[in-house]
Structures are given as structure tokens and as C-alpha cells.
C-alpha positions as CSV (number, residue, x, y, z in Angstrom):
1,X,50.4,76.3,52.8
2,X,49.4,75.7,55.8
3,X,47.0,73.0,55.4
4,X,49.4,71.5,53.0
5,X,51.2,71.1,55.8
6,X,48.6,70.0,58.1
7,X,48.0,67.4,55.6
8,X,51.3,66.2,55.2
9,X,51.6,66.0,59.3
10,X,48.5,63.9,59.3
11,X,50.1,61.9,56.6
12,X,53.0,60.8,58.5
13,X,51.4,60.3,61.3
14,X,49.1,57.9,59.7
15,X,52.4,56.1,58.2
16,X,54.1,55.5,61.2
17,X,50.8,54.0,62.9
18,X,50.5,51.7,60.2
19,X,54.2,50.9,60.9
20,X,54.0,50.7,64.7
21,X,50.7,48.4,64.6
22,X,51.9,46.0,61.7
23,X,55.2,45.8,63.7
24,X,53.7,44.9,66.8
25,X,51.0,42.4,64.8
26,X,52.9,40.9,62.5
27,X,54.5,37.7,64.4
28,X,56.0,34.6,63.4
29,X,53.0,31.8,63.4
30,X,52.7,29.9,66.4
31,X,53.3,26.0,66.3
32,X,52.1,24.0,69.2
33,X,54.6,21.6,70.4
34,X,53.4,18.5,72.8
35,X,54.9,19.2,76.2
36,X,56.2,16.0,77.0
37,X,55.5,16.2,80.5
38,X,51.8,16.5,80.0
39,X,51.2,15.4,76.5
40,X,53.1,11.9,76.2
41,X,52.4,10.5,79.1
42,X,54.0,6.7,80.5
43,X,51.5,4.4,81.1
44,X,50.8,4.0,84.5
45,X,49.5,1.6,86.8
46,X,45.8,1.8,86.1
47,X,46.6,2.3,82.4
48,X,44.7,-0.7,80.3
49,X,47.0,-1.8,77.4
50,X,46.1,-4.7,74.9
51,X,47.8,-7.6,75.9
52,X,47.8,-11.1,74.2
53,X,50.2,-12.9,76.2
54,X,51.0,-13.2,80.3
55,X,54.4,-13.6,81.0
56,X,57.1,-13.9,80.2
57,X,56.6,-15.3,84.0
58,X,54.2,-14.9,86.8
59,X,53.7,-16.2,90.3
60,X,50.7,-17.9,90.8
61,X,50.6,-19.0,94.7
62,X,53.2,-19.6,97.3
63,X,54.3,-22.7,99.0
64,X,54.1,-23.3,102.8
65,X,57.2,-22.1,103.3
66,X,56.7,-18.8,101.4
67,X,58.3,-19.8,98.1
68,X,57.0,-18.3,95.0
69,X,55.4,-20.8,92.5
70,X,56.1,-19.5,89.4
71,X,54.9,-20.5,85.9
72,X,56.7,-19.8,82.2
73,X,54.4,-18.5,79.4
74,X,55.1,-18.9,75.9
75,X,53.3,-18.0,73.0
76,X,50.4,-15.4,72.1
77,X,47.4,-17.7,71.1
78,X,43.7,-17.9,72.8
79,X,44.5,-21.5,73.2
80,X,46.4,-22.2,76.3
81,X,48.2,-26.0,77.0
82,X,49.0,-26.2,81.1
83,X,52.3,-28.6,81.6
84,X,53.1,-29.4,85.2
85,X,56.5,-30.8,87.2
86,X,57.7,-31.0,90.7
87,X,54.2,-31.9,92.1
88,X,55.9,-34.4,94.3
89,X,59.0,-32.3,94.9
90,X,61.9,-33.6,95.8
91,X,61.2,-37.2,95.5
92,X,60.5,-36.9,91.9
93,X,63.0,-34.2,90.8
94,X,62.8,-35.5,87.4
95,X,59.6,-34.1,86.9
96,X,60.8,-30.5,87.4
97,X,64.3,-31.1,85.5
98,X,62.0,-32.1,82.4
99,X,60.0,-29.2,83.0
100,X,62.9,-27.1,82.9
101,X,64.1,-28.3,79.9
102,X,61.0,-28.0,78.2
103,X,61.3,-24.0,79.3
104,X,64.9,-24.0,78.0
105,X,63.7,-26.0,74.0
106,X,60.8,-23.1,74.3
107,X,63.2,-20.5,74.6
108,X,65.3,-21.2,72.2
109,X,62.9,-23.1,69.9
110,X,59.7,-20.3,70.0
111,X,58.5,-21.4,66.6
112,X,57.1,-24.9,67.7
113,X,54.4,-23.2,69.3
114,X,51.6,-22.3,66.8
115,X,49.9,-19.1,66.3
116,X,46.7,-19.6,68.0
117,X,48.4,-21.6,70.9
118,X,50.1,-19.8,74.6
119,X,52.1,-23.0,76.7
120,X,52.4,-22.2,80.3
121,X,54.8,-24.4,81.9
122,X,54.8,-24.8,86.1
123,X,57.9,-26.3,87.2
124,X,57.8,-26.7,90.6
125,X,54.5,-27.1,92.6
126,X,56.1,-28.3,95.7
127,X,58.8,-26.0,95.8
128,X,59.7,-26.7,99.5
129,X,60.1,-30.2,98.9
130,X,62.3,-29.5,96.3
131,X,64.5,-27.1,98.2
132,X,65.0,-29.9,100.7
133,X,66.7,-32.7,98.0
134,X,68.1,-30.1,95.2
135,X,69.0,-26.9,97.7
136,X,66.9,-24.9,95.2
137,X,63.5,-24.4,93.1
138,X,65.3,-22.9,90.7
139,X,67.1,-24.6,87.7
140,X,69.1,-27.3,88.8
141,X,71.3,-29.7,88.0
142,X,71.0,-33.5,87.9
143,X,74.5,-33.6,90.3
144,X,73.0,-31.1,92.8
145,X,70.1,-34.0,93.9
146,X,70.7,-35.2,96.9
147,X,72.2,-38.9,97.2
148,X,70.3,-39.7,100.2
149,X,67.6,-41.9,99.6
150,X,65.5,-41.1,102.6
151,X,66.0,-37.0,102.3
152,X,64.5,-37.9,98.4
153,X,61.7,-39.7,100.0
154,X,60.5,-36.9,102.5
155,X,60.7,-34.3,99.7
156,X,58.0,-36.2,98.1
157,X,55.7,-34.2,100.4
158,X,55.4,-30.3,101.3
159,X,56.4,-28.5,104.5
160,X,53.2,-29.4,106.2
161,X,53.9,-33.4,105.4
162,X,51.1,-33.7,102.8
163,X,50.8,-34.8,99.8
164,X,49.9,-32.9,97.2
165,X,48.3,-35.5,94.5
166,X,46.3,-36.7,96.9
167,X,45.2,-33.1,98.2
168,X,42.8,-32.3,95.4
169,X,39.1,-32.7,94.9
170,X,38.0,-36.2,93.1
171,X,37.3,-38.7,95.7
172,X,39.7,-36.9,98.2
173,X,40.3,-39.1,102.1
174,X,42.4,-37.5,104.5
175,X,44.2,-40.5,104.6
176,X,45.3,-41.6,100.6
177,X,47.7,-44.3,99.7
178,X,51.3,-44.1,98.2
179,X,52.2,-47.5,97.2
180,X,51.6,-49.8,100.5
181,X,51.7,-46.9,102.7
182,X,49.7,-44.4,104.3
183,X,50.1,-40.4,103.6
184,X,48.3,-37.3,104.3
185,X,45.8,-36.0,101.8
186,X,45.7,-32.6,103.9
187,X,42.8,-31.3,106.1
188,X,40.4,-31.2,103.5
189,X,40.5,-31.2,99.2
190,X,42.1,-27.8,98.7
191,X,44.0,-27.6,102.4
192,X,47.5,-26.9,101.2
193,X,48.3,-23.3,99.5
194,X,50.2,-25.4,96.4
195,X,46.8,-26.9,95.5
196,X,45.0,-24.0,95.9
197,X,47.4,-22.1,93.2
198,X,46.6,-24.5,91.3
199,X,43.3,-24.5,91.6
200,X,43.2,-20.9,90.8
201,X,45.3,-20.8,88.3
202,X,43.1,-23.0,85.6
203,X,39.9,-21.8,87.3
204,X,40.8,-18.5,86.1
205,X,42.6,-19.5,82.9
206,X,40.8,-22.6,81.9
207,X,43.7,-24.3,79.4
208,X,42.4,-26.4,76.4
209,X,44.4,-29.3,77.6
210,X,47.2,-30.3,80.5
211,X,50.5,-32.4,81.4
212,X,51.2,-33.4,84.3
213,X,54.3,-35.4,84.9
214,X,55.0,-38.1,87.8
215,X,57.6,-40.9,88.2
216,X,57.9,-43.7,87.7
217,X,56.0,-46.2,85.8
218,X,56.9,-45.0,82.1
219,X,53.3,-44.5,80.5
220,X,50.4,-42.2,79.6
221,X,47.7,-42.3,82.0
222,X,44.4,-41.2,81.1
223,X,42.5,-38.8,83.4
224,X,38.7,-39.2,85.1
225,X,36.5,-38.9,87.9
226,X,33.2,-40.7,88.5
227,X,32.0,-39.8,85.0
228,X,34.4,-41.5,82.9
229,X,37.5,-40.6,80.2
230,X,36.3,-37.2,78.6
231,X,36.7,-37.7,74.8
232,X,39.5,-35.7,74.5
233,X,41.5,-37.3,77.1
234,X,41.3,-39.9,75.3
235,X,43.1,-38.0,72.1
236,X,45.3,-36.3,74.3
237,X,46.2,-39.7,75.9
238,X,47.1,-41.5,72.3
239,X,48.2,-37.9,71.1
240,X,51.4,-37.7,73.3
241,X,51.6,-42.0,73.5
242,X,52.2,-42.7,69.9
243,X,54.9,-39.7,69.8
244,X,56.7,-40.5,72.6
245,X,56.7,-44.3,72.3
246,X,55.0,-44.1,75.8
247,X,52.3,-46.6,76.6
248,X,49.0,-45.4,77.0
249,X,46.8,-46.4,80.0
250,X,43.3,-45.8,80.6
251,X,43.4,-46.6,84.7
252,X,46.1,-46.1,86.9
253,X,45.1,-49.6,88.8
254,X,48.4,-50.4,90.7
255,X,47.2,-49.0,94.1
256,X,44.1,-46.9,94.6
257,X,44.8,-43.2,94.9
258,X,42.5,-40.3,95.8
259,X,42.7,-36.5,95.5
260,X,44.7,-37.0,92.6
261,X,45.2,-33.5,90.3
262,X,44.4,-35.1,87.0
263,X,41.3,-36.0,87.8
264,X,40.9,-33.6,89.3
265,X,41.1,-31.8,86.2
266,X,38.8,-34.5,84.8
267,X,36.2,-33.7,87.4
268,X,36.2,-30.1,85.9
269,X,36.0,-30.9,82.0
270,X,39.7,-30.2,81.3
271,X,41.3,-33.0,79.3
272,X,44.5,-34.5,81.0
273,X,46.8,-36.5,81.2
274,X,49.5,-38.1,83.8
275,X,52.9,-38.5,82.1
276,X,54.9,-41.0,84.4
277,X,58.4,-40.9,83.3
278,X,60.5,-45.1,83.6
279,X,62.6,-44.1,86.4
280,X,63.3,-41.5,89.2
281,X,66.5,-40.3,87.4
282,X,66.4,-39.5,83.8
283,X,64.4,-37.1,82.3
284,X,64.0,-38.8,79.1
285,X,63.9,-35.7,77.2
286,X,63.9,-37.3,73.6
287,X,60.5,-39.4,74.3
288,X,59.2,-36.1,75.8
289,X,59.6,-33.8,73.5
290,X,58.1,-35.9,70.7
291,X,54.8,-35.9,72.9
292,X,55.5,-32.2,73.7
293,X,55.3,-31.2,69.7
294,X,52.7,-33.9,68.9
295,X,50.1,-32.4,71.4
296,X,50.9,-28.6,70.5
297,X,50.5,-29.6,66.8
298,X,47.2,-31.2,67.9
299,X,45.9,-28.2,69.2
300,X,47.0,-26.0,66.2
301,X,44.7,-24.0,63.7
């Protein structure tokens, strides 16, 4: 009897081990969750991210004054067109007021812009001479231009009292020519901080093609320096010409001008061309456009 009993001692003993070790073994599985403070992470500064587009905006330079120069991107494509306003500020506030409007069809019109194409649009290159005839860089109005025919005049040029299309390197003189008189063409090619934006900007981004636009002769105007139209100039020329019902010109010949930022452009194997708009008021947005859609549809794949 008793090792019966011993037995069934042992027995229980043995049964309540099993017991005690399944209950202490015997857990609900595990799931690892992702701590979000460690394991989905915000990208961060040095993060690299695939992008296909700039923008919607970026600041490429600064004016004399410390003014941003900023330029409008549109589109996703590998082939970037340059358009360019306000390079004569104030003076030629036109050329910024189309510029702008070209932003505002692009915003609201995103499908003229083909797949493989990106437009970058700079409004204002002189924004300091702009400031002085409009009270702003920004998006203005046609009534907020100054009526003053002499304060339009001196924002033709930027704080320092140069001119900016005659600051640029193709057959650059300190002293150029605007019309009969004498201006500044800077120090040297490349003086003034607007030009140098420039400069950098397609140096770094080297667009397929670009627009610049002046007033007022109502044309195209081919760009070149010392070597010549390039071939594609010469498209681009009768590209945006024919659209717009523009005239196109091979020369500018009606006074000689040097440092200009077409050719510039020319000198460096970008196709270009000068779009002068008929007067120093209107933007002639109709004409422009059509040249605007014409050359992106060029340029499409």
C-alpha cells in the first residue's frame, strides 16, 4: 500500500508540473508591430527621393537689392523650354505681365505641356527695376505701372544703373548702346548678380530651347554670336513667327548692341530667340500664346 501510494504521490506531482510548465510556456504568439518612431521614419534633409520635376518654384539668384529671382516650373519631362520677362524691368513691364500670364494659362491649362517637356518660366530678372515703376515683383496689374515716363525709363536698368542685356558675354563693352544713347554694360560680362543667376541657372540646367521677351519692335529675332544662326534657332525663330503672326528677323540691325543674353545663349549652343512685343503697353497675349503652344508642340515626343 504504501508504494501505491508513493506512486500515486509521484503521479500528481508529475501532473501538476506538466501543468505549471505548459501554463507558464504556453503564450499567445508574438506579432511584431513597426514602432513608428523608429520604423517609419519622415524623410529628412539628407534623404534622396526620386524627383522628376523642380518646383513648383525656386529662387535662382538675387537682385542688387536682395530681391529673390524666382522662376515657375511646370511639367515633368527631361526636356526643359527657358521663357524669360522683366529683363529690362521696369521700362518694359510688359515683358513680365506676359510672363505672368503665361504662369497663370499654365496653371490652369497643365495639359498643353507634353509628357516629355518641363517649362520654366522667369518673370522678373530685374526685379529692382521693377519695384521702382510697378511697387512690386510680384504679380501686378497693368493700372499699378507707374505713369511717369522718366521713372519707366530708369527702371529699364538695375540698382547698380546697368543694363542687363548688355551685361552678358557675346561681344560684351562696358559702354553698349540703347537706341542713340550710351548705357552701362557693367564692370565686366557677368558683373551684375541678375546675370549671373542667369548664367547659372542654364549652365546647370541646359534647356532645349529659350524665350526671351523685350519691347518694342513687334518681331522674332533670331539669336547668334560670331558663329552664325544655330540650325535650330532658325526653327525656333519661324516656329513661334508663323504662330503668332510675328515677323521673323534674322539680325537685330537697328542699332548695334553688345552683351546681349540671346546670344549670349547662342554663343553657348542653346537655341533662342528674342520676342519683342509692338509696344510698351500691351501684352499681346493672343499672338503669344499661339507661339507659346507652337514651340512646346515642337519640342514634343
Amino acid at each position: 500500500m504504501k508504494i501505491i501510494g508513493s506512486l500515486v504521490v509521484i503521479a500528481l506531482i508529475g501532473v501538476g508540473a506538466y501543468f505549471f510548465t505548459r501554463g507558464s510556456n504556453d503564450k499567445a504568439p508574438t506579432t511584431t508591430v513597426p514602432d513608428t518612431a523608429t520604423d517609419t521614419k519622415e524623410p529628412t534633409a539628407t534623404t534622396t527621393l526620386p524627383v522628376k520635376a523642380k518646383g513648383p518654384t525656386s529662387v535662382i539668384g538675387a537682385s542688387v537689392e536682395k530681391r529673390d529671382i524666382t522662376a515657375y516650373h511646370f511639367g515633368t519631362g527631361d526636356t526643359e523650354i527657358l521663357f524669360v520677362g522683366g529683363t529690362h524691368g521696369g521700362y518694359s513691364w510688359n515683358t513680365a505681365l506676359v510672363a505672368y500670364e503665361l504662369i497663370d494659362h499654365l496653371k490652369a491649362r497643365p495639359d498643353v505641356i507634353p509628357k516629355n517637356v518641363q517649362v520654366t518660366v522667369i518673370p522678373v530678372l530685374n526685379p529692382d527695376g521693377l519695384v521702382k515703376v510697378a511697387g512690386t515683383a510680384d504679380h501686378f496689374a497693368k493700372k499699378d505701372v507707374s505713369a511717369s515716363s522718366a521713372t519707366r525709363t530708369s527702371g529699364r536698368f538695375n540698382a547698380k544703373n546697368v543694363d542687363l542685356n548688355r551685361n552678358f558675354d557675346c561681344a560684351w563693352q562696358a559702354t553698349g548702346t540703347w537706341q542713340n544713347k550710351p548705357v552701362s554694360g557693367g564692370a565686366t560680362a557677368f558683373s551684375e548678380p541678375e546675370t549671373v543667376a542667369l548664367k547659372s541657372y542654364v549652365e546647370t540646367n541646359k534647356p532645349a530651347g529659350v524665350v526671351v521677351w523685350y519691347s518694342a519692335a513687334g518681331g522674332v529675332f533670331a539669336s547668334k554670336c560670331l558663329e552664325g544662326i544655330l540650325p535650330e534657332t532658325h526653327t525656333l525663330t519661324n516656329t513661334y513667327a508663323q504662330a503668332s503672326g510675328y515677323k521673323a528677323y534674322e539680325d537685330f540691325d537697328f542699332y548695334e548692341v553688345t552683351g546681349d543674353m540671346v546670344n549670349w545663349l547662342a554663343k553657348e549652343k542653346i537655341p533662342a530667340i528674342s520676342v519683342l512685343l509692338s509696344t510698351h503697353e500691351d501684352t499681346e497675349w493672343t499672338k503669344n500664346k499661339a507661339g507659346i503652344e507652337a514651340v512646346l508642340k515642337h519640342f514634343a515626343q
